[in-house]
N, C-alpha and C positions, 0 to 999 in steps of 0.2 A: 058298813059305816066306818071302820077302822081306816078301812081302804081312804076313803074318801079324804079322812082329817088327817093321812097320811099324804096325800098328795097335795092335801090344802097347805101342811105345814111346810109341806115342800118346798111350795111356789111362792109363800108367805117370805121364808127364810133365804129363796134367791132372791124376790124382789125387794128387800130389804138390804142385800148385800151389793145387789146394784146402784141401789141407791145413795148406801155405803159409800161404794166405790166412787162413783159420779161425783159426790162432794165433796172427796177428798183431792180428786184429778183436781175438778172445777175449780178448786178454790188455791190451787197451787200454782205460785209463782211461774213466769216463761223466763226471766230474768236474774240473774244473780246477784244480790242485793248492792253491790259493790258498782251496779251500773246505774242506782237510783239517783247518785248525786255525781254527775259530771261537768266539768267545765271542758269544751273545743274550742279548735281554733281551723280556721280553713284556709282556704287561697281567694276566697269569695274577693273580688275586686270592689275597692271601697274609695267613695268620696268626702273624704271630713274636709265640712265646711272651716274655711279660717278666720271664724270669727268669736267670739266670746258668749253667742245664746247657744242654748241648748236644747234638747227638745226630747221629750218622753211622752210614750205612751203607755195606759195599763189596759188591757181587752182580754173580757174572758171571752171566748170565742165561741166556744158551746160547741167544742169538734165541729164548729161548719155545718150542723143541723138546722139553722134559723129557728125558725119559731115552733118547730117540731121534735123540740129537745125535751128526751125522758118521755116524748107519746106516745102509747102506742101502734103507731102506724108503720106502714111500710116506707122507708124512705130510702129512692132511687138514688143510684152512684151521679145522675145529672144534680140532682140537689146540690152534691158537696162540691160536684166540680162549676157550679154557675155561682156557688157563695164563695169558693175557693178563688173567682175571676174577678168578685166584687171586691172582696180585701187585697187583693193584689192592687189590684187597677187602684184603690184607695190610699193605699201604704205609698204605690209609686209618688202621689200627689202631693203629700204628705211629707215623706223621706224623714221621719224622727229619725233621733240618732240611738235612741235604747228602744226600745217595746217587749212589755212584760204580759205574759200571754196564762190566763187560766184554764182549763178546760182544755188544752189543745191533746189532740193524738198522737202517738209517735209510732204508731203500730198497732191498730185496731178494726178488728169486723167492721164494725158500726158506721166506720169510715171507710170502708175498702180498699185498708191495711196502707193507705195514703201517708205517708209522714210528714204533718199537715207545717210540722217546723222544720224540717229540711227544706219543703220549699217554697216554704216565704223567705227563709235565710237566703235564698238563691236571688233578691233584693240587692242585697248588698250589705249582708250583716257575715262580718267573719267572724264575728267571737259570737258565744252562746253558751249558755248554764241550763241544763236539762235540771229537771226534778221529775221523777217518775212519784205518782200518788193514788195507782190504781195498776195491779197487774194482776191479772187473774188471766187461767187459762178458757174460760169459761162464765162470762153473767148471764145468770137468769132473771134479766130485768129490759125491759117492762116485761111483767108477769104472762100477761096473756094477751096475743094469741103468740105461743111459742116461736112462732117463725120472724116475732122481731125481737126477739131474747140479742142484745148486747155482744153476746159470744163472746171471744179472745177480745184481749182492752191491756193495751199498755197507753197509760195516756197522765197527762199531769200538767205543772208548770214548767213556765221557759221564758227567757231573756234573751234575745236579740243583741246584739251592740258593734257599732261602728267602730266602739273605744276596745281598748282589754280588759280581757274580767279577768283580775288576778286570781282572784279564789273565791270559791261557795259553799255554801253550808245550807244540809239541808234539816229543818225541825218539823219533826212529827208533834201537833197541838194534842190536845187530849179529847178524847173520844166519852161519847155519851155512856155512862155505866149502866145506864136499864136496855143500850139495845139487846135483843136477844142472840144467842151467841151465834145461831145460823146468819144471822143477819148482819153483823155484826165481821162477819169472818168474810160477807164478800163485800162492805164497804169500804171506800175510800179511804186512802189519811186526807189529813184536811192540814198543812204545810205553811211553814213560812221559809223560804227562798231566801238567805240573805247572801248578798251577791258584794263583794270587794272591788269600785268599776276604776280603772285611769280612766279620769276626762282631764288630757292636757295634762297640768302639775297639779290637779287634785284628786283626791283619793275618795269616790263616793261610794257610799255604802248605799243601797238598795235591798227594802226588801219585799219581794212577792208576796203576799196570804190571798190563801181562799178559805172561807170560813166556814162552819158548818150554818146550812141550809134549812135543817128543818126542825132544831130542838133549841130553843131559846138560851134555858140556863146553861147548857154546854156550850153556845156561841157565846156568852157574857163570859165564861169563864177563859175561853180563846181568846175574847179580845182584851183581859187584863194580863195572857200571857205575851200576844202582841205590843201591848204597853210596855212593858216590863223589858222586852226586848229592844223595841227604841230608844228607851232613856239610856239604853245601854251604849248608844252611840252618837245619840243627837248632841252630846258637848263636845265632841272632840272631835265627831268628822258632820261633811254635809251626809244629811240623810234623808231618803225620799223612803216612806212607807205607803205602797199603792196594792190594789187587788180587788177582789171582790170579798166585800165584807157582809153581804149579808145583811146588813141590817139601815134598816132606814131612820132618819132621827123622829118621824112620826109615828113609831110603833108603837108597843105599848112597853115592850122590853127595851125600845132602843138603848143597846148597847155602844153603840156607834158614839155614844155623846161622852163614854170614856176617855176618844180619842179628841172628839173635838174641843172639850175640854181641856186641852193640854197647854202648858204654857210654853210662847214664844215657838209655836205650830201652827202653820198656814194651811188652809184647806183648798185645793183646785176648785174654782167655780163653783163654790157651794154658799148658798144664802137660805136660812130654812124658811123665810118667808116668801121665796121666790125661788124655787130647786131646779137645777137642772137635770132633770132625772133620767138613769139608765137602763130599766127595767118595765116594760119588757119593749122591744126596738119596733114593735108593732105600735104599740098604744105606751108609751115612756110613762110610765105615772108612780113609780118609786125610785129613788136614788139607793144603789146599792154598791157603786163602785165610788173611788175616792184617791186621789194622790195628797197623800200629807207632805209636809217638808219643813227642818228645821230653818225661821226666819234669821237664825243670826248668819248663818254661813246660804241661806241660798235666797235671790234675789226672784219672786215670781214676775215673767212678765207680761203674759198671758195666759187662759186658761179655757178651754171649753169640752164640749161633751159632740163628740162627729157623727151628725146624723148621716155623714154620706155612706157610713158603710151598710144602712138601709137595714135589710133583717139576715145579711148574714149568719148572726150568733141572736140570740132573745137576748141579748145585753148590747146595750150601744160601746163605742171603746171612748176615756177622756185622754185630755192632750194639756200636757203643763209645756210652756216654754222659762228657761228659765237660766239667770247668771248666777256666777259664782261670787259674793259679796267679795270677797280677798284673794280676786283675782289677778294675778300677776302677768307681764308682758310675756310672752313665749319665742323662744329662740324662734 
């Protein structure tokens, strides 16, 4: 019998320190923290148009899973390269001059290790502002059945641009205090992006968020730091606040009416009587994505939500066109 609880305590005590081990590897950065907030610049050949609109886009993209994002299923390398053909072939039709991306990979299993922004930038986008918001060596997500576990995920936000992005900043939001700390150690940050752009002789500010997704009062509390962050620049430069925000104005928390509430702040195609909604790209029936903009410095002058890019991502992408109010002649 000794024998026995000897050997039990044995196997007890490696299989504990495996698993030790495992979540400590698992949960350990591939990146050195200092490559989470980067601004590029390439040789990527660029056409800016010469005229005074301007054109943005904000798409979480959902890494190029379509409608099979977070399930657990098996999902084939053709998936990502036939939604990967779809947003190309759309973006070409398209041709914004920024596009702010959530959810995209920069180096991930999930994706097969694709760097889903390197090659849409191969478009004709030579500037670009990385945000990494997820780097683990290792996700054990979706749970079961292990063989569609996440694995290696470097993946986050990112900005496109025709223009230069002078400078970026990246802001970690605050994190829900009751997740549990296993849990907690392999989830995301949840980011705002704020990005320095020249367009021509103006200076716009931009900034990317992706909100949290599944806990209410910790998304309310994100989106009064979101707030807080654009007053910070909506008087003195033009500023476009876009992403996925998570929240609908029909919920019960909607949080989202912090922002639409805001004075002398435009919202892209949004009427709550008649929504253009972005979730999910199968069946649209919540508005969850949004382009804000301060109305004294930017002039909107159209706006809509593009069903062409069909169910590449569960989220549709929106599209603001738009001038600068104190826009001067250009050499």
């Amino acid at each position: 019998m000794k024998k026995f609880f000897a050997i039990f305590f044995l196997a007890l005590t490696a299989v504990l320190f495996t698993l030790t081990g495992f979540y400590f590897w698992a949960s350990s950065p591939n990146l050195p923290k200092t490559l989470y907030n980067e601004v590029k610049a390439s040789e990527v050949p660029v056409k800016i148009p010469n005229d005074s609109v301007h054109s943005i886009i904000t798409y979480n993209l959902g890494y190029l899973s379509g409608m099979t994002n977070n399930l657990p299923v098996e999902k084939p390398r053709s998936l990502f390269e036939e939604n990967m053909d779809k947003v190309i072939r759309a973006l070409k039709k398209t041709d914004a001059d920024i596009i702010s991306f959530q959810e995209i990979d920069f180096n991930a299993k999930r994706s097969f290790y694709i760097n889903q922004h390197e090659e849409i930038a191969k478009l004709g986008y030579p500037f670009s502002g990385l945000a990494v918001n997820w780097d683990k060596k290792y996700v054990p997500f979706p749970y079961f059945p292990f063989s569609v576990h996440f694995g290696k995920v470097i993946s986050g936000q990112s900005v496109l641009s025709k223009y230069k992005i002078l400078e970026q900043e990246r802001i970690a939001l605050g994190r829900d205090p009751d997740n549990p700390f296993y849990y907690d150690t392999f989830y995301l940050d949840r980011l705002a992006q704020v990005l320095k752009i020249k367009v021509r002789n103006q200076t716009l500010v931009l900034i990317n968020v992706h909100l949290e997704a599944y806990n209410p009062s910790t998304r309310a509390k994100q989106m009064q730091q979101i707030k807080n962050l654009y007053l910070q620049y909506y008087k003195d430069f033009p500023t476009i606040l876009l992403g996925d925000f998570n929240s609908d104005v029909r919920f019960q928390d909607a949080s989202i009416k912090l922002l639409l509430n805001l004075p002398k702040t435009g919202c892209v195609a949004f009427d709550p009587f008649n929504s253009q909604n972005t979730f999910s790209s199968e069946t649209p029936e919540v508005r969850l994505d949004y382009i804000f903009y301060n109305e004294e410095f930017i002039k909107e002058i159209s706006g809509k939500v593009l069903h062409q890019f069909q169910e590449a991502s569960d989220h549709l992408p929106l599209l603001m066109k738009f001038k600068f109010k104190n826009q001067t002649l250009w050499n």
